[in-house]
N, C-alpha and C positions, 0 to 999 in steps of 0.2 A: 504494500500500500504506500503513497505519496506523502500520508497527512499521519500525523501523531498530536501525543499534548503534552506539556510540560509538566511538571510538579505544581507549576504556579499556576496550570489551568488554560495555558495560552495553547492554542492549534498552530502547528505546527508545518509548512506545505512547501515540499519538493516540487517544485517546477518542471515537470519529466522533459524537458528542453533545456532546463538552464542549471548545471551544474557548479552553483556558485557558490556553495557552502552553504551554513547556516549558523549564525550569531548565537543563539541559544544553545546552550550547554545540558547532555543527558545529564537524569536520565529521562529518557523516553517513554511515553504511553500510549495504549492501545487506546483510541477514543470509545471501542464499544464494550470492549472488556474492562479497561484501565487494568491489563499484564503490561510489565514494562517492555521494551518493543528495541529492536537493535537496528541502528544506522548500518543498511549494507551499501555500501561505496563499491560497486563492481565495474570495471573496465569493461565487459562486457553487456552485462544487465543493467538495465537504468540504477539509478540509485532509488532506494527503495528502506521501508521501514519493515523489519522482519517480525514474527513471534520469534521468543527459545524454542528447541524442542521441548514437546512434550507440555505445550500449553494446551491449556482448556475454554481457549477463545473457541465459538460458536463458529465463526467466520472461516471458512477455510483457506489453508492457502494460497498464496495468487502464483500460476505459472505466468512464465515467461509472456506467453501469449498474450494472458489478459494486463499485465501491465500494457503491454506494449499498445495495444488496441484501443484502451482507456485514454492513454498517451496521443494517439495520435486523433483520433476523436474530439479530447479534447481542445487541440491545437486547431482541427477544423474547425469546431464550433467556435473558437475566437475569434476566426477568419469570419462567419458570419455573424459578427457584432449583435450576441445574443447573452455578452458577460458568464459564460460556465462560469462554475463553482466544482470542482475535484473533491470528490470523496465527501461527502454534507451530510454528516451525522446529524438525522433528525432525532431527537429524542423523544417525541410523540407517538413513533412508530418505532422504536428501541431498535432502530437500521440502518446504515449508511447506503446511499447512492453512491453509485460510481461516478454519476455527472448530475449537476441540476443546472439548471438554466430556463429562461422568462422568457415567451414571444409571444406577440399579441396578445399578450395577458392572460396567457395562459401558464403555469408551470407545469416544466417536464421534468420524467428522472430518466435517464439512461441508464439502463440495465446491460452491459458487455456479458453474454455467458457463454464461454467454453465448454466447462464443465456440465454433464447431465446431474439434475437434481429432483430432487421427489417433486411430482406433481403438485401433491398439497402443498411443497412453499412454494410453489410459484404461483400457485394460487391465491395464497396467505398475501404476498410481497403484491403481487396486484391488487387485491381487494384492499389491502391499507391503505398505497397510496391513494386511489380514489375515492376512500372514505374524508383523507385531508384535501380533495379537490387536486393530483398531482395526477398530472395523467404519465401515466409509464411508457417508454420505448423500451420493447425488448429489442436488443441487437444478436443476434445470435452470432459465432463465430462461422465462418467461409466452410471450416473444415467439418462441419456438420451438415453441412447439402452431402445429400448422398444419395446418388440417383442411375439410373443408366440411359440407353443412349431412344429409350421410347419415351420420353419426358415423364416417369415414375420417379416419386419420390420416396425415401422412405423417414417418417416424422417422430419424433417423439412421442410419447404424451406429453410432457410437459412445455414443451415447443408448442403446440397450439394456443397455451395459455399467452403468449406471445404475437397471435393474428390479430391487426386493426383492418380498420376497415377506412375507404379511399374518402376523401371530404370533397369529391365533386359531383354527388349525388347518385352515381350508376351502383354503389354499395358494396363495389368487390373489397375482395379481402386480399392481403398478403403477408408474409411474412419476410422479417429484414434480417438479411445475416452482415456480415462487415472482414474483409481480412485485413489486415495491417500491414502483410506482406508488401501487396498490389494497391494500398488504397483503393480499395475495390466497395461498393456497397452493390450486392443482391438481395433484390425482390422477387421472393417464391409467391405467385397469384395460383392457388388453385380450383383445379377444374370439375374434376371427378374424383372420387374416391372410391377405392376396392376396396378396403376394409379400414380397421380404427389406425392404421399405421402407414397405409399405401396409398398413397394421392397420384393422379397427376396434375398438371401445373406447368404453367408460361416462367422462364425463370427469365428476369429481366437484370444488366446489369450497368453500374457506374461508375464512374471514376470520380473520386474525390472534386478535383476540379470541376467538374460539370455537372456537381449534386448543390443544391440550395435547401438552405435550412425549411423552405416549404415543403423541397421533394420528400424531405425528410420525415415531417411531421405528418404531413397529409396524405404521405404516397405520390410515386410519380401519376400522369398522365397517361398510361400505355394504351394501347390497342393489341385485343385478344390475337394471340397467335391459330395456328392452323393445328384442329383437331387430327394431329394426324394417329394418334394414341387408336381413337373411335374405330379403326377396322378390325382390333381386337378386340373387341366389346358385347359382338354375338358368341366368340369364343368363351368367353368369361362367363355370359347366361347359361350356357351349355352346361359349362362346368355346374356351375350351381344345381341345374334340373339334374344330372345326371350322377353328381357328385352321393355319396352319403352323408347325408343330415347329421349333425352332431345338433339334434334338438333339448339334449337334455343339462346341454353345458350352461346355459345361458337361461335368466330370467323373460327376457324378450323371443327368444324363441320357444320356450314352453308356451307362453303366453300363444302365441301366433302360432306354435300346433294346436290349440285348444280352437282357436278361429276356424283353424281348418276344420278341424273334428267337428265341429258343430254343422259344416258343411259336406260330411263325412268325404274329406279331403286330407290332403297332407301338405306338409310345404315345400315339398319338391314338382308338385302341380298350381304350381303358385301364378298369378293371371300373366298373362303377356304385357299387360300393360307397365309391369311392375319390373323393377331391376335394369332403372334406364337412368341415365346421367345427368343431372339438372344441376344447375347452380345452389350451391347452400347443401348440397347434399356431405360436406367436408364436416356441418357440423356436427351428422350421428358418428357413433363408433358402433350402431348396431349395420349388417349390411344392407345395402339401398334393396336388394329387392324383399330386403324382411318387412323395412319401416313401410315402403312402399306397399307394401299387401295390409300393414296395420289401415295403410290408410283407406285403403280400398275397401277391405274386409270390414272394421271398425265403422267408417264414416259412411262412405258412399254406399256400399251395399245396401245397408237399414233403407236409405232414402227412397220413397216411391219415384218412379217415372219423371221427370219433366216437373220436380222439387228446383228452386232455386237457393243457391243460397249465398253466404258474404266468406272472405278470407278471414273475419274475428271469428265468426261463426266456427269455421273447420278448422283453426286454430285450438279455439276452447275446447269444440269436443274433442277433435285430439289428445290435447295434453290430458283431458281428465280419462280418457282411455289407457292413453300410453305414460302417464306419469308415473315414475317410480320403477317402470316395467324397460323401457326402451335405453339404450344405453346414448346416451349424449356427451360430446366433446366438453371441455370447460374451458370457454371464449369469454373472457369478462368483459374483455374490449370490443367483442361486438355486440352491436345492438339487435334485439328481436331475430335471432338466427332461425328457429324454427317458421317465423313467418313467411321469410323470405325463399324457405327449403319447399314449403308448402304452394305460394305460390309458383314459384318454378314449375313443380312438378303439376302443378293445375292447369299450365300453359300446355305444359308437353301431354296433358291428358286429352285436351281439347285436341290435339293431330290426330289423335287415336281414334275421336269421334266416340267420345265414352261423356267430355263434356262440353258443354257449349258459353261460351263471353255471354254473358247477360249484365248488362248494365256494369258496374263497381265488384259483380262477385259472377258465378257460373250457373250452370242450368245441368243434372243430369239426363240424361237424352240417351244411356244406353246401360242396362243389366251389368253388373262384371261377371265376366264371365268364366268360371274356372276349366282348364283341359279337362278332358277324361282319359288325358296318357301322357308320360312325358311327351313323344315323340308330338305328339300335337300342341303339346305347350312350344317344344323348340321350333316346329312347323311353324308355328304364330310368332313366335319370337323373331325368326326369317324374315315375315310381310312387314310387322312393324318396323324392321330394323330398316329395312327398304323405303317403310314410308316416313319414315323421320330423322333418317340420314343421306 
């Protein structure tokens, strides 16, 4: 870390640029622990404030990296005349920031993470700050994209807790990683999701010199790249239909064999309509063609004929269907994700001709329909995938 405190109480801050010394005399303190803290002076590694071994500070060690990261971060944000503050032990939320800084009236904290850490603190570390009105940037580090060459990505969990969402009204999502190396910022926007860990995703990237403190905050401007992922997507349904059901692992899926049974079905004859890719669908971690049959089976089925109805409407019954049952992502930072999963998928229903645009909400206008064989569910899988790709 950059920052320590004296005995007399005075903070103490290494300039990760300017190795000029420092007038104040150890010993040295930890600001979140208060363990005394040792000046490393390394020729190679910035100069930095250490634990001893074998402390009982909460905070874990900093590698290389995240100094470095913090370090150069830092430096840009001055470049954008936004005054950072290094290392801002709040004492309200008993946590230091790696960065804080003021723009348009807003406060941020920069989060640099390397390291993998339990969901729940990153859950914990987001909900405080925005309990004090601080809105959090996760920055993730470069060396955590980890993807192949079909634009799949493979995510965390606790990396989701790090998706905002874009401030120029279209609502997408992305997430920001940073190398230090390249001065490099990437933005992972995802597209579809295979399961609670496999995205794909547009990955977009920037060079320090040509990122502005807005791109920053609000997300760039991009235009979606080219589905080219989508011709493996009938193969993936396959698998599903044809695959063995591990229905007893899972809350959300007992549930949605019970749907079935009732229809004396099962969920490997799960409607054609369902396990299709819509935007917002990143934020279940149950899979798209299970939620998607909840919604079918649960909502639209019950509905007589040519019933219309609103998005709060099939929102509400939803959740009070699928509440507690359905496995959901934990996105603090974005707003209303299920809304948005649902209308998606009401659009891509309407291709189907299952629903119809009625005024602000839709119109059912066709039965769902369940196969009476795999081989006819994938048969239907086939037309639709032709009429909506």
């Amino acid at each position: 870390m950059f920052s320590a405190v004296t005995n007399q109480g005075k903070r103490v801050i290494l300039h990760p640029f300017e190795h000029t010394g420092i007038s104040d005399s150890p010993p040295y303190h930890c600001p979140i622990c208060n363990e005394e803290v040792v000046l490393k002076k390394g020729k190679v590694r910035r100069w930095h404030f250490a634990h001893r071994h074998h402390s009982l500070c909460r905070v874990a060690p900093e590698s290389e990296e995240h100094l470095e990261g913090k370090a150069v971060l830092f430096q840009w944000l001055e470049r954008q005349n936004v005054s950072p503050r290094l290392e801002v032990f709040l004492p309200e939320l008993g946590r230091q920031a790696d960065i804080l800084f003021t723009w348009n009236a807003g406060t941020y904290a920069v989060e640099y993470q390397c390291a993998s850490i339990p969901l729940e603190e990153a859950v914990q570390r987001t909900n405080d700050y925005l309990s004090h009105h601080i809105q959090p940037l996760w920055i993730y580090s470069s060396d955590r994209l980890r993807f192949d060459r079909s634009q799949r990505y493979s995510i965390h969990a606790f990396e989701w807790t790090g998706l905002r969402e874009d401030q120029t009204g279209s609502r997408r999502t992305a997430l920001t990683y940073f190398s230090p190396v390249n001065g490099r910022f990437s933005f992972l926007y995802p597209r579809a999701s295979l399961s609670s860990a496999i995205t794909y995703g547009d990955l977009y990237t920037a060079d320090l010199s040509c990122m502005s403190i807005s791109g920053l905050v609000n997300l760039p401007v991009v235009v979606s790249g080219e589905r080219t992922w989508i011709r493996t997507w009938l193969d993936t349904k396959k698998k599903w239909r044809y695959s063995r059901s591990r229905w007893h692992l899972y809350p959300d899926t007992r549930y949605l064999r019970v749907l079935f049974a009732k229809r004396r079905s099962d969920i490997p004859y799960f409607p054609a309509e369902a396990g299709w890719p819509v935007e917002g669908m990143n934020h279940f971690n149950t899979p798209p063609h299970h939620w998607q049959s909840v919604v079918l089976l649960s909502f639209l089925d019950p509905l007589p004929l040519y019933t219309s109805f609103s998005l709060q409407t099939a929102v509400e019954e939803f959740r009070s269907a699928a509440d507690g049952i359905l496995r959901l992502k934990q996105s603090p930072l974005v707003n209303h994700p299920i809304d948005k999963a649902l209308e998606q998928y009401f659009r891509l229903l309407e291709k189907t001709s299952l629903l119809q645009k009625n005024g602000d909400g839709w119109k059912k206008v066709k039965d769902v329909y369940l196969p009476a064989s795999i081989d006819e569910g994938y048969k239907m899988d086939e037309y639709y995938f032709s009429c909506l790709f």
